[in-house]
C-alpha positions, 0 to 999 in steps of 0.5 A: 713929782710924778704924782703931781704930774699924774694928777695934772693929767688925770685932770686933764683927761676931764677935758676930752670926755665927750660926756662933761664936756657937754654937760658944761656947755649945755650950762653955758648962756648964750644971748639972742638979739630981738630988737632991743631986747637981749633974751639969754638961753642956756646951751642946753635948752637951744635947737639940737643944731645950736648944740651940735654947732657948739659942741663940735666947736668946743671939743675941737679945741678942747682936743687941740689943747690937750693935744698941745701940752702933752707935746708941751710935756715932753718938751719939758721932760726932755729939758728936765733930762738934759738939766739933772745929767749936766748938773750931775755931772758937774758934781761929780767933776767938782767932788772929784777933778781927776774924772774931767780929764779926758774932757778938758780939750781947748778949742775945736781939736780932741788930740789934746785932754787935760788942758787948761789955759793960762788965762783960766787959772789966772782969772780964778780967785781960788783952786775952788773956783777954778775946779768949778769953772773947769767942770762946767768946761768939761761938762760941755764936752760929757754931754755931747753927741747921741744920748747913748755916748752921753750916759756911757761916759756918765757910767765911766765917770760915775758909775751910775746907769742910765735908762737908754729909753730916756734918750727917745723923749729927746728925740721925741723932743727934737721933732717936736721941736726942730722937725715940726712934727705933730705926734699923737702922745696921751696922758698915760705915756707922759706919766710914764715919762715922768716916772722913769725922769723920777726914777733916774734921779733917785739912781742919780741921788744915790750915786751922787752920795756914793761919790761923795757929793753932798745930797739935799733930801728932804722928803726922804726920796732916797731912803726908800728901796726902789730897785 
């Protein structure tokens, strides 16, 4: 994953070198109008004031774009954090019931854990699809409230430690998001965000089979010695 994304954005870092970008302006054709006829020119053969005035247009937005989705990016890391926890989480409860306790709490009060509704167990067709149904009810209550709480109930429930800095991508998400806010991020810091996303989930994987929780692993991610 973070090769790829490496990848992407070394490709686009193209885009803000002064030097290419006006390389390939200055093959762009633009057409003037005399009369009847269309005369075509390239870029780089017009007056200097025609290629200052391209451009500063072009780079401009260039910028804005490569701009945008770096923002964009951590709007994506933040969603692909918040995924594998909860679905972590409703693994380990689903492989291990017991440990979604404290989180089965019916409406709004937190007095009462461990409860389940009469109706739920009656709507379900099996004791695995009720374990499952709870799980994803516990698993709402796990990852409320600031990230720090959420990955010290992930160590309680698991054992598996979470970076706290993956927490800053959230809130860096939320005011991208909710706060309109416009930060400068560029493509070396949304690599690292991805390599710490990836190392989190080969923590995840290992922790997953530790607790009995059956593992897809096809490249063979988890056999190598990260830490």
């Amino acid at each position: 994953m973070v090769a790829s994304i490496a990848k992407a954005m070394r490709n686009v870092k193209l885009f803000t070198d002064k030097l290419l970008v006006s390389e390939y302006i200055g093959r762009r054709e633009i057409e003037n109008h005399s009369g009847n006829q269309i005369i075509k020119e390239k870029v780089s053969d017009s007056s200097a004031a025609v290629k200052k005035v391209f451009n500063e247009l072009i780079e401009k937005d260039l910028q804005n774009a490569v701009t945008i989705l770096s923002r964009q990016m951590i709007v994506l890391a933040a969603t692909y954090i918040e995924v594998i926890l909860s679905e972590f989480i409703v693994s380990v409860f689903q492989n291990n019931p017991e440990r979604m306790y404290d989180f089965l709490v019916l409406g709004d009060s937190e007095k009462g854990k461990g409860n389940v509704a009469l109706k739920e167990i009656l709507a379900a067709t099996s004791k695995e699809e009720l374990i499952e149904h709870l799980a994803n009810r516990a698993v709402n209550q796990a990852i409320t409230g600031k990230f720090t709480k959420i990955i010290s109930r992930i160590k309680i429930i698991s054992s598996c430690e979470i970076d706290e800095s993956l927490g800053e991508v959230i809130e860096l998400r939320n005011k991208i998001v909710h706060e309109a806010i416009e930060p400068v991020i560029n493509e070396d810091e949304v690599v690292s965000i991805f390599s710490n996303i990836e190392n989190m989930l080969f923590k995840i994987g290992k922790s997953a089979l530790e607790n009995g929780i059956e593992v897809e692993d096809e490249l063979g991610l988890l056999e190598e010695d990260r830490f």
